[in-house]
Backbone bond lengths (Angstrom), bond angles and torsions (degrees), N, CA, C in turn:
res aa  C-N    CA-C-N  psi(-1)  N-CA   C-N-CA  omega(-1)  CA-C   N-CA-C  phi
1 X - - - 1.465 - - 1.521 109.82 -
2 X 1.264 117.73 143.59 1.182 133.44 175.84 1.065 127.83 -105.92
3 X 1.434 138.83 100.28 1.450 149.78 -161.88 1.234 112.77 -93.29
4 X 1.516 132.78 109.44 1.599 129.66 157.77 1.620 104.50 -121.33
5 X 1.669 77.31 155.99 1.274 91.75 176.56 1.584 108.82 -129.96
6 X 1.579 104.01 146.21 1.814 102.55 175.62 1.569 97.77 -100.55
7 X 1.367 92.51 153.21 1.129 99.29 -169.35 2.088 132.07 -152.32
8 X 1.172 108.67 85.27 1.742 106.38 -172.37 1.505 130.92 -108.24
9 X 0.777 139.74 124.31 1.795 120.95 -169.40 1.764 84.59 -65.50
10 X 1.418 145.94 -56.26 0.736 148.31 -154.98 1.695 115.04 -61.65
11 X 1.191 105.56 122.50 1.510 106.36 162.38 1.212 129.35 -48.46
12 X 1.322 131.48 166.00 1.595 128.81 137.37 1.695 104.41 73.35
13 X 1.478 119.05 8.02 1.754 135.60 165.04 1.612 108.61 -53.94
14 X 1.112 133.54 -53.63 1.354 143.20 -167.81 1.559 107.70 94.69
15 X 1.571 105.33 57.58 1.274 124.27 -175.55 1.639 90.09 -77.28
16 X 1.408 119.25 -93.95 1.197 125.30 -178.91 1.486 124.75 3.49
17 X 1.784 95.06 -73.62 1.552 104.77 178.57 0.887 117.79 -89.05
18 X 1.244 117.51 22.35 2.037 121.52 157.41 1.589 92.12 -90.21
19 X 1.029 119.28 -43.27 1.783 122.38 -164.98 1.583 100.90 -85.28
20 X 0.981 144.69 -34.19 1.678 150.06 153.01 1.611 113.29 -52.04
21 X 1.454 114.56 -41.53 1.624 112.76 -165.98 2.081 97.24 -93.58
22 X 1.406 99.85 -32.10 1.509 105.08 160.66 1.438 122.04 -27.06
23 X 1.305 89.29 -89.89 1.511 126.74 -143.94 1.533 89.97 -60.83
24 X 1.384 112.18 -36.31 1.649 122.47 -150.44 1.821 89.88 -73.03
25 X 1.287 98.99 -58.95 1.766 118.40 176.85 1.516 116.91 -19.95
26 X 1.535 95.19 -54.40 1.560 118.64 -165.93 1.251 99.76 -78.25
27 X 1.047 134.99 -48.10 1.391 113.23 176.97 1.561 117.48 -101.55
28 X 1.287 137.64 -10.74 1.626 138.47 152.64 1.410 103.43 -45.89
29 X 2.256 114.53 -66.80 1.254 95.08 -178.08 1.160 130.20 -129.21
30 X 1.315 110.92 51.13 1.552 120.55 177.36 1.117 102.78 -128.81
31 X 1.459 136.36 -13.76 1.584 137.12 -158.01 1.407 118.52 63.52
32 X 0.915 115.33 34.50 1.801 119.23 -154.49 1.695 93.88 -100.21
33 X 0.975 122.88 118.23 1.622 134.51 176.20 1.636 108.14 -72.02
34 X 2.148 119.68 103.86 1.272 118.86 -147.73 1.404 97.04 -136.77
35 X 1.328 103.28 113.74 1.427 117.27 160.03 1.177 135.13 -80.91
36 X 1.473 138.97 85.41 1.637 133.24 -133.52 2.050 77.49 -106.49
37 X 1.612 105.84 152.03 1.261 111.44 175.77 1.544 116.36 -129.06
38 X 1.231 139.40 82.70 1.065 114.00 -160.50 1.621 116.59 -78.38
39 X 1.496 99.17 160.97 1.873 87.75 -169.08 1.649 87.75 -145.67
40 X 1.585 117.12 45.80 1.206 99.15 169.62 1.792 95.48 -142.43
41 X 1.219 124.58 134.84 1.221 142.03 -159.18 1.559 112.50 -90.72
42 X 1.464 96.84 10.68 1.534 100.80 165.11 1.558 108.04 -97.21
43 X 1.303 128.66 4.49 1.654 146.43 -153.40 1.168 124.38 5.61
44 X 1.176 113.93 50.34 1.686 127.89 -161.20 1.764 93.45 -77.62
45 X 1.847 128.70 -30.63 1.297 103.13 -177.69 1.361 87.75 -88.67
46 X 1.317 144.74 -36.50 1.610 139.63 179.02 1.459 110.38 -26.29
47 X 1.394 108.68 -49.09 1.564 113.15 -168.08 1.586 115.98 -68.89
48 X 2.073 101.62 -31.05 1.280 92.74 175.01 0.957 160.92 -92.87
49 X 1.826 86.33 4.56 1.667 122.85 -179.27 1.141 111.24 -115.11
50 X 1.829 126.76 0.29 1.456 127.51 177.37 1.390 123.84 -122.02
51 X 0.889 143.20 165.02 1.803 127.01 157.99 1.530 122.57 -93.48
52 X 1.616 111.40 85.74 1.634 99.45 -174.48 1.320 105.77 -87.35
53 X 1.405 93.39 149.11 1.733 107.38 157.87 1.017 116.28 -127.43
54 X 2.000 84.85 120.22 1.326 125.43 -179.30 1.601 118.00 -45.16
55 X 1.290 116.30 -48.56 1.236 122.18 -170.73 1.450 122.59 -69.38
56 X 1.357 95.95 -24.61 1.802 112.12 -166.65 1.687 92.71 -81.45
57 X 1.581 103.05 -47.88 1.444 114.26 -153.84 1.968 99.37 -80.14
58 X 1.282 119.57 -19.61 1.452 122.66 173.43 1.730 106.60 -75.35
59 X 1.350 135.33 -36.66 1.131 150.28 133.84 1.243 128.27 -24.25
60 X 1.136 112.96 -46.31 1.807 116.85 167.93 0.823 110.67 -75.90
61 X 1.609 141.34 -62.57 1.045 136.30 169.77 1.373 135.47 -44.00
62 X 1.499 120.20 -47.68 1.561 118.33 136.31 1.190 136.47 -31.91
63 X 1.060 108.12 -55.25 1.679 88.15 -172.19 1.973 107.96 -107.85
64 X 1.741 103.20 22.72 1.377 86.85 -166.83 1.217 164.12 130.81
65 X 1.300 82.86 -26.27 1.801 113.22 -131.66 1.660 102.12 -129.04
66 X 1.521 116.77 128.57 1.353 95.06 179.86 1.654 108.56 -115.63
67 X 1.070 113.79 132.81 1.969 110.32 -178.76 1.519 98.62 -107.71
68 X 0.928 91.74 100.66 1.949 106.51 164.66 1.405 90.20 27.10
69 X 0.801 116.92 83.39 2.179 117.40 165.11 1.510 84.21 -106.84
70 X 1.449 90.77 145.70 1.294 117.20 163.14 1.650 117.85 -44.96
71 X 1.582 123.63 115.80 1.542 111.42 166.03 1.130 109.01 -37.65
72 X 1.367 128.33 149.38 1.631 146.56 161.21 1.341 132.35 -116.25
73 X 1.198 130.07 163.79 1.177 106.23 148.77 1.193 154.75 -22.97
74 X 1.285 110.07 -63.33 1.702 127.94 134.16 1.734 119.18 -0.90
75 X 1.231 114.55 -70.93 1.652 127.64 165.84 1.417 114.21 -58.56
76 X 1.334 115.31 -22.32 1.267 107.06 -178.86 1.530 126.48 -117.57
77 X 0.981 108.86 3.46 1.716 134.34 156.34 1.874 105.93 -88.48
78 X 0.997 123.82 -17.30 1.107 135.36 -176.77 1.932 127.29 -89.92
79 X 1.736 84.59 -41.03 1.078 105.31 178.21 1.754 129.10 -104.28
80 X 0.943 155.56 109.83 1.612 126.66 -161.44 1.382 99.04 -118.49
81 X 1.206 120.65 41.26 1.214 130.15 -173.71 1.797 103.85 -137.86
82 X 1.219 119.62 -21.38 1.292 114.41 -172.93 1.365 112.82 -98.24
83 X 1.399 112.83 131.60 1.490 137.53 176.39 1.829 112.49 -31.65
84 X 1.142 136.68 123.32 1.711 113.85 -131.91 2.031 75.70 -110.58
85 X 1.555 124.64 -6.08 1.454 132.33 179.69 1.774 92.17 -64.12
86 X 1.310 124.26 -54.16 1.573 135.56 -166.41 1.578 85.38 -36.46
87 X 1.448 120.38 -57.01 1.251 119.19 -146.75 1.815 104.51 -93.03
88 X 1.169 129.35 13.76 1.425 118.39 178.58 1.178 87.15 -116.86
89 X 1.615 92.34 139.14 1.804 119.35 -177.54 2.104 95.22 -120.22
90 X 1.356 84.12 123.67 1.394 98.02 177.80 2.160 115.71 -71.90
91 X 1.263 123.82 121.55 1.065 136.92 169.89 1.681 120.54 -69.83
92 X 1.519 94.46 148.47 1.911 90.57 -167.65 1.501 87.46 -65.38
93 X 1.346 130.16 -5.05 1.562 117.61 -169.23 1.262 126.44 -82.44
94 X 1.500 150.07 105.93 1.249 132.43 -166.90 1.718 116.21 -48.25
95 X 1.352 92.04 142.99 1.853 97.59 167.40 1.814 105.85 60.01
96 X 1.411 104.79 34.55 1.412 103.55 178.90 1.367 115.35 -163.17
97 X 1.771 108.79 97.36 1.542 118.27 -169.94 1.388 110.77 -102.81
98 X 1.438 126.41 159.55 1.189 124.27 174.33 1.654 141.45 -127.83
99 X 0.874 148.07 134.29 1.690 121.62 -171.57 1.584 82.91 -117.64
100 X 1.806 100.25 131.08 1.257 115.72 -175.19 1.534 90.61 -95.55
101 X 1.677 88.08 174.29 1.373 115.38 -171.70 1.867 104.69 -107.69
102 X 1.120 112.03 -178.66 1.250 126.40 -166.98 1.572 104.38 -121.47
103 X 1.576 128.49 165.89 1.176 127.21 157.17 1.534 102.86 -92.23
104 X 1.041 135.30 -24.25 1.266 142.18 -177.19 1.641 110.95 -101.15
105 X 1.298 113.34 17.83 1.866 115.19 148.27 1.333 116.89 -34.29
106 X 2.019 117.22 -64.13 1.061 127.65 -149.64 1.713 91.53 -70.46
107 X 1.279 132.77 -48.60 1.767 112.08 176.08 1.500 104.61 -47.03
108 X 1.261 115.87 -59.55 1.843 118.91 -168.38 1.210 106.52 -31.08
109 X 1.784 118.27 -48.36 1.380 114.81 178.05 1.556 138.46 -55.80
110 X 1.792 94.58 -35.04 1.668 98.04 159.16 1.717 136.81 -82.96
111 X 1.499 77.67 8.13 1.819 93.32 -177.76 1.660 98.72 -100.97
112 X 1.173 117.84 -41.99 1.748 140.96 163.69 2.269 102.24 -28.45
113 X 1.498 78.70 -59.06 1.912 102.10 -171.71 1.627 110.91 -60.68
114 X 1.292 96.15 -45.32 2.154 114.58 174.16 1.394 100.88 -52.41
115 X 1.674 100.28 -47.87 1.978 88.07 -149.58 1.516 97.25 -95.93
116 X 1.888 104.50 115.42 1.292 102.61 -174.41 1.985 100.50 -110.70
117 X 1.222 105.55 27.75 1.683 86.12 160.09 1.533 139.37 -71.19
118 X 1.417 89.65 -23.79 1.713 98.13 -165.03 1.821 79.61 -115.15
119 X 1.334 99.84 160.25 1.419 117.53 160.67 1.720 126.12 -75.42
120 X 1.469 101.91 108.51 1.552 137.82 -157.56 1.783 94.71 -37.13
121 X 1.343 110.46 -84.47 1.587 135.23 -176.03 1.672 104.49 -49.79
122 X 1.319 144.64 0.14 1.556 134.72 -160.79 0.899 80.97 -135.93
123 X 1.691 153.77 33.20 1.268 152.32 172.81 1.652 117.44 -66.01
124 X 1.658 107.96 -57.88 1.186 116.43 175.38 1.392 122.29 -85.92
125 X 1.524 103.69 -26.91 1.853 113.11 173.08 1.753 97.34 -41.81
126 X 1.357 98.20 -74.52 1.791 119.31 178.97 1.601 88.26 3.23
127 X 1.883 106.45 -79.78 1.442 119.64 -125.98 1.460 91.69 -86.38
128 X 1.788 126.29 -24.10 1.373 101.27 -155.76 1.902 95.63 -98.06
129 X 1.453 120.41 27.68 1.239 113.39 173.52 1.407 121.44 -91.18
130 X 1.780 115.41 1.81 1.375 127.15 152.22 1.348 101.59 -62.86
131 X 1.180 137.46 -67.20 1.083 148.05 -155.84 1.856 118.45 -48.64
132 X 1.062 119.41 -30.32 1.529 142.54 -171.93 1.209 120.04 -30.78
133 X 1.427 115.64 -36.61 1.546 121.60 179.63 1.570 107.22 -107.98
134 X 1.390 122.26 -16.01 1.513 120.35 -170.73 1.856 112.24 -60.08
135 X 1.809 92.69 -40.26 1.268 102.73 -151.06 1.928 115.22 -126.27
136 X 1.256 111.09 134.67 1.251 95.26 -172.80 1.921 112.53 -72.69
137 X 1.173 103.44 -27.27 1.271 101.71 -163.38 1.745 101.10 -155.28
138 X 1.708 105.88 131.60 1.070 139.60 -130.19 2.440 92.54 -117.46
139 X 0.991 130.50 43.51 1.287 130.39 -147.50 1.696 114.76 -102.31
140 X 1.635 109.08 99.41 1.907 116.75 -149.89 1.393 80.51 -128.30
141 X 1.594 90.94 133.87 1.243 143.01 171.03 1.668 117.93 -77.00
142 X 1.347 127.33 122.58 1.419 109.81 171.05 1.458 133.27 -138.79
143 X 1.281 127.17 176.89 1.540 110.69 179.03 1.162 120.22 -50.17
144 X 1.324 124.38 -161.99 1.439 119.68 155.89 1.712 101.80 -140.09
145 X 2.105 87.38 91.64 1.683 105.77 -163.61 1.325 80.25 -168.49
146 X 1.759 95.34 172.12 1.477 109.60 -169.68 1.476 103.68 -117.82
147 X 1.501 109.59 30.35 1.562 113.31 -165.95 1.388 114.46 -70.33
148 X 1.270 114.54 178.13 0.995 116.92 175.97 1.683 134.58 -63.00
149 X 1.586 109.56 -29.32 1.225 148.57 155.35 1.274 110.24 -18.61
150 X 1.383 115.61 -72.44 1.394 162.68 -121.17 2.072 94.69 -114.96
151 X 1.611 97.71 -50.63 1.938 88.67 178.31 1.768 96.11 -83.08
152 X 1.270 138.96 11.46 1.448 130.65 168.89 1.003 101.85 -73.05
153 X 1.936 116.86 -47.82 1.222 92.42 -168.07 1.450 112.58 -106.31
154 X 0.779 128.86 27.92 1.846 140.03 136.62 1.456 126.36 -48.04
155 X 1.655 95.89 -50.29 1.901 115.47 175.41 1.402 107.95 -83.32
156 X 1.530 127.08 -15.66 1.431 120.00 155.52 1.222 110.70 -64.32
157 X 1.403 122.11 -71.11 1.300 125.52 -143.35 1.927 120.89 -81.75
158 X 1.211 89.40 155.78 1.676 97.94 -175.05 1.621 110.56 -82.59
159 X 1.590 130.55 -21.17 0.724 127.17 -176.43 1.661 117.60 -147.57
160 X 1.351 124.28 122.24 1.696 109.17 175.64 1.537 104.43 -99.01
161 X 1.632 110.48 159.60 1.660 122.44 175.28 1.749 81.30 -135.20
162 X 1.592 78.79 133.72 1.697 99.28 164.72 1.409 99.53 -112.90
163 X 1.490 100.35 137.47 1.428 113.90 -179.62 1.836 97.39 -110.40
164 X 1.232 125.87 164.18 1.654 113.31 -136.51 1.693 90.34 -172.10
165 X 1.245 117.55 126.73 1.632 119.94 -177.43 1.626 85.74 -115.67
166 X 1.648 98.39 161.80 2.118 93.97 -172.70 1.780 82.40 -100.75
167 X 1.499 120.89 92.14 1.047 143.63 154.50 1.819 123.53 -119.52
168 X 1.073 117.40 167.22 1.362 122.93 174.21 1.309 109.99 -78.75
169 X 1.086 139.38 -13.82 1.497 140.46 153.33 1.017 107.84 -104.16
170 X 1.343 154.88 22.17 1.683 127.21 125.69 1.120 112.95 -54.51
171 X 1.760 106.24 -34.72 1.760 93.67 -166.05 1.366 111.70 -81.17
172 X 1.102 133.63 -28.53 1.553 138.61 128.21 1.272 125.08 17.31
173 X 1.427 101.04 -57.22 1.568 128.00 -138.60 1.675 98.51 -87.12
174 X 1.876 84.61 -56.40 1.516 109.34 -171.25 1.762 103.91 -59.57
175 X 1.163 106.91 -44.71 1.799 98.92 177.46 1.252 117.68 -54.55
176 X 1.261 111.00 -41.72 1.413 109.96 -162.12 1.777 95.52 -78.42
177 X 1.365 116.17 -39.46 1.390 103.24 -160.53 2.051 90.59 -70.99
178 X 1.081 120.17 -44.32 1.101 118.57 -170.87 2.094 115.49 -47.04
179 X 1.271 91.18 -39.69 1.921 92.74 172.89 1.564 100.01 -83.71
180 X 1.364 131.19 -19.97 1.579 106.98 175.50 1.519 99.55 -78.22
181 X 1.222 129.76 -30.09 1.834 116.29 157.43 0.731 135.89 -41.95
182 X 1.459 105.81 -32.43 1.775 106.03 171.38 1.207 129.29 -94.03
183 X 1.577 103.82 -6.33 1.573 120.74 174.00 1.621 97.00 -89.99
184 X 1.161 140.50 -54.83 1.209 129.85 -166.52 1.697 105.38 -77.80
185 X 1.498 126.94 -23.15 1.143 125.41 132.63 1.560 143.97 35.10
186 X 1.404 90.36 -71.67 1.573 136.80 -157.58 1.806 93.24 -91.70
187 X 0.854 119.87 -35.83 1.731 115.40 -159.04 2.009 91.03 -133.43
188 X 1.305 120.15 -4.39 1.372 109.90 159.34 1.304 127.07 -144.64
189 X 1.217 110.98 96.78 1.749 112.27 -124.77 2.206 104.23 -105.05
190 X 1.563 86.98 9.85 1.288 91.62 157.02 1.216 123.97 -138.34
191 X 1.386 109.04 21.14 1.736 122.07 135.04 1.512 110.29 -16.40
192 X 1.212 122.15 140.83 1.511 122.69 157.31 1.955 111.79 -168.91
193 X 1.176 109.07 154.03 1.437 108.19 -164.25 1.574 106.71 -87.22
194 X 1.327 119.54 104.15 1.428 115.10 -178.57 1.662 128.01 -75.92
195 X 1.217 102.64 12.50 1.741 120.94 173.45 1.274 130.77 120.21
196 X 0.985 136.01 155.81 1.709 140.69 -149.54 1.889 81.40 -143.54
197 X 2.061 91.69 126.58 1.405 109.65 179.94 1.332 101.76 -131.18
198 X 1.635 126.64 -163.38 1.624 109.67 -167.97 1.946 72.78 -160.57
199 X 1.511 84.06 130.87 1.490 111.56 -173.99 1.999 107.56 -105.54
200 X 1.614 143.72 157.98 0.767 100.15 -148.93 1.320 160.12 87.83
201 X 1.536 113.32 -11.22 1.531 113.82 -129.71 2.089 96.70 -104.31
202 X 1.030 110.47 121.76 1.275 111.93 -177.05 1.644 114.54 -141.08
203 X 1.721 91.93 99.25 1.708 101.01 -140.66 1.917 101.50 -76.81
204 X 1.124 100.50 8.62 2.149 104.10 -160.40 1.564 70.12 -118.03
205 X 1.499 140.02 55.71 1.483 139.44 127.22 1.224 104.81 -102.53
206 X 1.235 118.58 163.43 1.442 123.29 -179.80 1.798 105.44 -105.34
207 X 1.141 119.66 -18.46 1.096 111.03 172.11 1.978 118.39 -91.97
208 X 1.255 105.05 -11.64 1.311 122.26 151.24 1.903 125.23 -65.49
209 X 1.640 107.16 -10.56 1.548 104.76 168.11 1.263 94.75 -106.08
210 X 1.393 124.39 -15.26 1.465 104.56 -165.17 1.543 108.78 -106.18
211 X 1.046 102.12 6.96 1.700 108.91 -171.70 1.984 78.28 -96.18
212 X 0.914 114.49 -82.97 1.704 130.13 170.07 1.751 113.33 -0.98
213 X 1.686 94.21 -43.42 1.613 86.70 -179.17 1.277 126.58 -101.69
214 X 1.419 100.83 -19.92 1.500 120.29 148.22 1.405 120.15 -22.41
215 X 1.605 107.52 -69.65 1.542 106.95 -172.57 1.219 108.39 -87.91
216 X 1.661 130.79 -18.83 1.322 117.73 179.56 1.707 111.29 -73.85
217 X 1.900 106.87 -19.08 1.658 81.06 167.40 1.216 102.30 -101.09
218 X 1.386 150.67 57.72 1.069 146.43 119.37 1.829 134.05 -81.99
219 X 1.691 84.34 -45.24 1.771 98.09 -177.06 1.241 98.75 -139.83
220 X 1.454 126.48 42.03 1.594 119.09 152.13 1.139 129.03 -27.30
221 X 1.431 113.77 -49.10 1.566 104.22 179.82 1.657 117.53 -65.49
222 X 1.455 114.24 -26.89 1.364 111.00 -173.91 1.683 119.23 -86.48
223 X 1.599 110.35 9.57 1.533 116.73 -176.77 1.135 122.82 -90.55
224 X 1.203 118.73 103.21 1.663 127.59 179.38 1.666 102.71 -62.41
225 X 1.468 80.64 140.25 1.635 109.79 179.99 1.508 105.44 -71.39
226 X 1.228 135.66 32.05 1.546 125.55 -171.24 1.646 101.80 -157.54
227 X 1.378 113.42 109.40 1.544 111.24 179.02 1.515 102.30 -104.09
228 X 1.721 106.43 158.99 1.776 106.45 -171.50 1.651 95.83 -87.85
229 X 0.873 113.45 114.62 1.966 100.83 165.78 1.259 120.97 -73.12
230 X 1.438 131.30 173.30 1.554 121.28 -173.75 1.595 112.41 -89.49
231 X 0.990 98.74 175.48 1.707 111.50 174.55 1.379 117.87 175.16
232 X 1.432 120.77 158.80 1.174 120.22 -179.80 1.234 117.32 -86.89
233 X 1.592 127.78 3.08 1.537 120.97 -177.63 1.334 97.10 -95.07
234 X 1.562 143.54 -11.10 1.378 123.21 -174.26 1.664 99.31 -94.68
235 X 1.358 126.90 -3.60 0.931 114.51 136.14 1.387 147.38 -113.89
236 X 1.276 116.79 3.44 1.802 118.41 139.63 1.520 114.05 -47.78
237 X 1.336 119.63 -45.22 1.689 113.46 -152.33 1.657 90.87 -78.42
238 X 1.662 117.23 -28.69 1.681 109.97 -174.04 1.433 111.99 -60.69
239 X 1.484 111.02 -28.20 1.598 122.64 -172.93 1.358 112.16 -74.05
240 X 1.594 110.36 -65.15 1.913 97.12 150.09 1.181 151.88 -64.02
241 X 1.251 112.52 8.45 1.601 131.58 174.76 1.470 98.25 68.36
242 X 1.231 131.93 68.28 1.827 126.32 -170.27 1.711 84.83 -152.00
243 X 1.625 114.37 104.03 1.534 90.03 145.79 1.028 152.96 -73.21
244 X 1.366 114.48 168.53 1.549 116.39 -150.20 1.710 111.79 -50.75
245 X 1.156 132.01 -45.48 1.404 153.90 175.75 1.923 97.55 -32.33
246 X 1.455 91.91 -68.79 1.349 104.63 176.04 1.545 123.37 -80.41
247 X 0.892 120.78 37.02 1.611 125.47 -153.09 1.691 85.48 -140.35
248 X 1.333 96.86 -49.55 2.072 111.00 -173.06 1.291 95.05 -68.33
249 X 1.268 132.97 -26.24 2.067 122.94 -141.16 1.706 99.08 -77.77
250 X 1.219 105.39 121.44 1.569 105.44 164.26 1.913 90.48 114.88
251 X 1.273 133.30 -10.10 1.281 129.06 -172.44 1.391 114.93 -135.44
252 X 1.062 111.57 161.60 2.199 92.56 165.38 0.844 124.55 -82.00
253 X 1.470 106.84 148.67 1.293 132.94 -164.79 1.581 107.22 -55.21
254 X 1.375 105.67 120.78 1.415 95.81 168.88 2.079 122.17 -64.67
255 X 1.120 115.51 -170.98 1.403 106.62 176.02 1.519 112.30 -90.63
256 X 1.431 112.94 -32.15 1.572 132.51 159.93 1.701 102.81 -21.68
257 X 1.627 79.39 -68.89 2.186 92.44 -167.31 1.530 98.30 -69.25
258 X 1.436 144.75 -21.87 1.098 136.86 166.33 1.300 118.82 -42.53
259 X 1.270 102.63 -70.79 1.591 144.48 170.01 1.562 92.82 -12.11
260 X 1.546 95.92 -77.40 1.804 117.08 -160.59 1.746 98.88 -56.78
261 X 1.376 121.44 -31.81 1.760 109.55 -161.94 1.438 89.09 -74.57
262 X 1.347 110.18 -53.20 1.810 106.56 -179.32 1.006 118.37 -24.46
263 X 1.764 117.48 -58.44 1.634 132.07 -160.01 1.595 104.20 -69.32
264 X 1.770 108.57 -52.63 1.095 124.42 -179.58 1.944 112.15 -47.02
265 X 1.607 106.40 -62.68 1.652 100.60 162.17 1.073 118.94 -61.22
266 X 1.485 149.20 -57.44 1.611 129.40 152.19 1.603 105.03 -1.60
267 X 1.444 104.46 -88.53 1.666 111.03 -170.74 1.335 124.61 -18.46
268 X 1.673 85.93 -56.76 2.000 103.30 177.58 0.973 124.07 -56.58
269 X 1.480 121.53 -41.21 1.440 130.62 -166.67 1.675 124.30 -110.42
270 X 1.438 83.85 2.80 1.260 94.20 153.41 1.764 142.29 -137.62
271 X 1.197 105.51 15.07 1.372 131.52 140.87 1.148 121.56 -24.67
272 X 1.273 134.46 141.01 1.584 138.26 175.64 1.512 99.91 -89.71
273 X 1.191 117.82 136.31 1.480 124.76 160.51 0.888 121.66 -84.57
């Protein structure tokens, strides 16, 4: 199995629906057997691969109280003892399972920070080494924070993609995520950065060439040849919970969903085996 993770300190990148239009891709049209993880406590991919209820789940959290919610992530960063199957919830999508996230991650994380018996960062590595033969590809979603949450799944994964808007805080984003690589580095030592793309991307701006050359003379080598352009279906399909793949079927392809098969074959074919 193959574990990536996306990854930005920066908000508002089109992390999510790079990791939603992904994951969905890889196994709709590659056949690729995909375990999507979300690890960000706003559960924006949770929502698009699960059915929450809001009302039940605003209720629990109020008063407390837990009603059979789905295990999460949450339980299993928590727990290093629990069976990590409890926590994958199967999708109407073929060949594409998920372990949702929680709104209440971000406490887990300061409860994560307290409990110093076990080693903090090898939390999720631990659990997803059952997992190894089930699944071809291992594809986690994350805040846009430097939490603790967030370096698990750094110390899982074999490969990070920074997704990157041509703003003054992507480039921000990209530094900072680039030295927590080299800090987490140190303790996962076949970590490596599988490429930095630009979501957004509307190349007849001028601050879109100059943001562009910026990072290519910094991290040229890590810049994928494939930028996402905009459109209004990657954000229609977020509003109906339909990824983009399936959002396009029956119409033409937008350039968005173009965009994504490119990135998505990139991904594939250039993956370490």
């Amino acid at each position: 199995m193959k574990t990536i993770v996306f990854l930005n300190n920066k908000g508002g990148v089109g992390k999510t629906a790079s990791v939603t239009t992904i994951a969905h891709m890889m196994a709709a049209k590659y056949g690729k057997k995909v375990l999507l993880i979300d690890l960000d406590p706003q559960m924006n991919s949770t929502c698009m691969f699960s059915h929450v209820n809001f009302i039940e789940l605003f209720h629990s959290i109020y008063h407390g109280t837990c009603i059979n919610k789905q295990k999460s992530i949450e339980d299993l960063l928590l727990n290093r003892d629990l069976d990590i199957h409890k926590c994958i919830l199967h999708t109407e999508y073929e060949n594409l399972d998920i372990i949702p996230s929680h709104l209440t991650l971000s406490e887990a994380a300061e409860r994560i920070k307290a409990d110093v018996k076990t080693p903090q960062q090898f939390r999720l590595k631990g659990h997803l080494k059952s997992l190894q033969q089930e699944y071809d590809y291992c594809i986690i979603d994350s805040s846009p924070s430097m939490s603790i949450v967030n370096i698990n799944g750094l110390v899982a994964a074999d490969e990070v993609y920074v997704p990157l808007r041509c703003d003054g805080g992507s480039l921000l984003g990209a530094a900072i995520i680039m030295n927590l690589f080299q800090a987490v580095s140190e303790y996962n030592e076949g970590l490596k950065i599988g490429g930095m793309f630009f979501t957004q991307w509307n190349g007849r701006k001028n601050v879109s060439k100059a943001v562009y050359e910026l990072l290519e003379e910094s991290f040229g080598k890590y810049m994928i040849p494939v930028s996402i352009s905009t459109s209004k279906n990657i954000e229609e399909s977020s509003l109906v919970q339909i990824p983009l793949l399936a959002y396009d079927d029956g119409r033409n392809k937008c350039k968005t969903t173009m965009d994504y098969l490119k990135l998505t074959e990139y991904i594939l074919n250039n993956s370490r085996s």
